[in-house]
N, C-alpha and C positions, 0 to 999 in steps of 0.2 A: 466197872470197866466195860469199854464197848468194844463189843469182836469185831476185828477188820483185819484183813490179809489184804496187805496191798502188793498188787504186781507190775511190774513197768511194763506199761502199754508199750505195741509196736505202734499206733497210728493214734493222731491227731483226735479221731472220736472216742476211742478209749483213753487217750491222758487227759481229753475236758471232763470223759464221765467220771472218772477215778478223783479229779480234783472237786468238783460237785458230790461227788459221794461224799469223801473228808469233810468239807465245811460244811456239808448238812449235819452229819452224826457231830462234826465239834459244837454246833450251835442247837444240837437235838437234846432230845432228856437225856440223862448222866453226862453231856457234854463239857467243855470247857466253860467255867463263868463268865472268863474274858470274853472270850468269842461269843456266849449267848448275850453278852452285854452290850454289843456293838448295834450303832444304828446307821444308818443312811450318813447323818454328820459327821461321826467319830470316821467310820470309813470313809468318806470325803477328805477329807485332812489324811490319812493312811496313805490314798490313791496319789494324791497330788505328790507328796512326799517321794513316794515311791518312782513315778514319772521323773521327778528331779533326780533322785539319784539313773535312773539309764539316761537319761541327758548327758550323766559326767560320766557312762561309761562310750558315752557315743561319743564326745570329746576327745577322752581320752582316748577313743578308739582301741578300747579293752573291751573283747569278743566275748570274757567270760563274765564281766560286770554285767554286760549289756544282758546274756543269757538267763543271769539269776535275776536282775531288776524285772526284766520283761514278766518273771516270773511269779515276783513280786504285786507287778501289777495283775497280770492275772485274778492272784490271788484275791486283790480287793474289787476287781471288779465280778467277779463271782460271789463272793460275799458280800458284795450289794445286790446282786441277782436275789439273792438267796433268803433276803432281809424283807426286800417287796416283795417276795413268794410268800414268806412267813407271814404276811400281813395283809394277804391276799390283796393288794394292791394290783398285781398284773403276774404271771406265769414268764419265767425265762424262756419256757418256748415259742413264745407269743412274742419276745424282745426279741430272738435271733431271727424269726421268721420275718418281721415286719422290714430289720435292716438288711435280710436279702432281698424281698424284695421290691425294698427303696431303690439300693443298687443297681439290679436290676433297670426299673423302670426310670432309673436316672441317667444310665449310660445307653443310649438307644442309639448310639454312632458301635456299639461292641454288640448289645443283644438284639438288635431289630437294623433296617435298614440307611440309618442316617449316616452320616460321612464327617470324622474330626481328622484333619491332617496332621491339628497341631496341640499344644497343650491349654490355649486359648480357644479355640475349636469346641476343645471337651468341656472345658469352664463353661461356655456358654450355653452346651448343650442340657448342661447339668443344672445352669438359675434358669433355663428356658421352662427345665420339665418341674421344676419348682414353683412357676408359676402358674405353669397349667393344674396345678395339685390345688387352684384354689387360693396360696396363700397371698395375704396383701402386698402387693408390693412396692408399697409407699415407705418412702425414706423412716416414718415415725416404726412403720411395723418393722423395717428390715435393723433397725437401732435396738427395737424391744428382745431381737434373740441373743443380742448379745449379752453374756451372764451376767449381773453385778455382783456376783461374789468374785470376777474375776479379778488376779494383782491389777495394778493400774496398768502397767507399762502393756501386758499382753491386752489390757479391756481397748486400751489407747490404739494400740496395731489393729483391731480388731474393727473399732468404730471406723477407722482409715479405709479398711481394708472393703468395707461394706459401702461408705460413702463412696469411695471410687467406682466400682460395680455400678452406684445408679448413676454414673457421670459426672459426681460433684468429684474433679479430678484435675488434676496437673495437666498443661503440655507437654513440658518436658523434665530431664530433673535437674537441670541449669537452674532453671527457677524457684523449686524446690533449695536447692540450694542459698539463692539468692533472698529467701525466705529465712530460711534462718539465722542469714548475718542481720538481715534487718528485725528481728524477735532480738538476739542478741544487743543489738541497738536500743531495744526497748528495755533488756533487761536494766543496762547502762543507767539509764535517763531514772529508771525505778527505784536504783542502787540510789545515785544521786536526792531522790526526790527524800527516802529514806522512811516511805511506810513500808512497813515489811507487809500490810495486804499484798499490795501493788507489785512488789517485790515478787513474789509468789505468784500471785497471776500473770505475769511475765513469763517465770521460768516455768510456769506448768507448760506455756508455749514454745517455748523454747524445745522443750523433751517433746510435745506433741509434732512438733515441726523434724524434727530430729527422726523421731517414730517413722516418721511419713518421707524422709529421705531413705532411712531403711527400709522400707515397703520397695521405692525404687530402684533400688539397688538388689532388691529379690532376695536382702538380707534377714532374719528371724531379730530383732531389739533384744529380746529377751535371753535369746540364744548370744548374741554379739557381747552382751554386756556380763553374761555369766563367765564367758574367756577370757573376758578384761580383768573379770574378778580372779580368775582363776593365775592370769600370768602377773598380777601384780603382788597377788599372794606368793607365788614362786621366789619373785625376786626379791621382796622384802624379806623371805626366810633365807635364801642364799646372801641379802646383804650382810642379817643380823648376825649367821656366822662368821663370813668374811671378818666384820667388825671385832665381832669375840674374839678372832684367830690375832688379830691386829691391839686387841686390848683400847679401843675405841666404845666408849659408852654411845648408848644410843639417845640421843638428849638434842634438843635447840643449840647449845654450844659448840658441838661437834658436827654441827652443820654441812660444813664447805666438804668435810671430810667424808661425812655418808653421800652428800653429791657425787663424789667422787667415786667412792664404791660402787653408787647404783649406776653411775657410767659403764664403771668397767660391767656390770651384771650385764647389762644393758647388750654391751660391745660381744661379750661371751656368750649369747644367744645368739647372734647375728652371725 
């Protein structure tokens, strides 16, 4: 058994220390097996996981999900601290100190004398001091920091997001638009042709064009498409009772009739 008296911190530096104390002694000798089992991977997959769920308390704009997820992630993000400490890979002091004074030395319209009016302002002021740090800032280098482990749809928003930054970018988002019925148009002609390659490289454009109207629009893809998930779950469980309450099988034959239902579902949100 490992002695610990925990006490609830009043301030911010005693509840990071108290959660660093925990996950060292559970990943220490007599510790938990789980917890000494965990690597950089296993907690990568934890972390990501973790992130998704406050996504859906930010959605749902549930203050108390948002509270514990946050806390959740905490948790894996200090237990990857804690993992490269163990493997003397680098010092979590040495990881907090370098991102303040990234911060720092990257907002210099806040800590030094430069001037941002706007939120574009700061953006710029921020790849300015990114490149005086030295890094390349050629299209090949500024594509390389984006993860490959990342899901598609966010890796897809991301390359967008980068490309734009060096001026490979839209006029307006009329055109953007106008892009996607003509991808759309290709999908068509793909459909028709009938290799499902073709097919497929089409509609990867289609979603990459789509990505990049949502960038325009100042909207998250990943974020947009998780509410679409989330309200068509809604109504497809408010149909199936509907249905049940009406003695209506949920089946191809009964067709016209769940149409009808998800109307009214539909009308009853509105």
């Amino acid at each position: 058994m490992v002695e610990y008296t925990f006490t609830r911190a009043k301030d911010v530096t005693g509840a990071f220390r108290n959660l660093y104390k925990i996950i060292s002694l559970l990943r220490g000798e007599g510790g938990c097996p789980y917890d000494r089992a965990q690597t950089e991977r296993s907690s990568l997959g934890n972390l990501i996981d973790e992130s998704y769920e406050y996504l859906e308390g930010v959605v749902e704009n549930d203050r108390e999900i948002c509270k514990e997820e946050l806390g959740d992630v905490m948790l894996n993000i200090v237990t990857l601290l804690q993992i490269h400490e163990d493997r003397k890979d680098f010092s979590s002091v040495d990881v907090l100190n370098d991102v303040c004074e990234k911060l720092i030395r990257r907002h210099p319209h806040v800590f030094s004398d430069k001037v941002a009016k706007s939120v574009e302002d700061g953006l710029s002021l921020w790849n300015s001091v990114k490149r005086q740090e030295g890094r390349d800032s050629s299209i090949t280098s500024v594509l390389d920091h984006v993860p490959s482990g990342m899901p598609p749809l966010e890796k897809s928003y991301e390359i967008q997001k980068k490309l734009g930054r060096m001026g490979f970018e839209w006029t307006c988002i009329e055109d953007v638009i106008d892009k996607v019925y003509e991808e759309l148009d290709e999908v068509k002609m793909a459909i028709a042709e009938g290799s499902q390659e073709h097919m497929e490289e089409e509609l990867g454009d289609v979603l990459q064009t789509l990505v990049n109207l949502a960038r325009w629009m100042k909207v998250r893809p990943d974020q947009a498409l998780e509410r679409a998930n989330e309200k068509i779950t809604r109504r497809f469980i408010r149909l199936s009772r509907i249905a049940d309450e009406r003695g209506i099988d949920i089946c191809k034959e009964n067709l016209d009739q769940l149409d009808a239902i998800w109307d009214e579902v539909k009308a009853g949100e509105n």
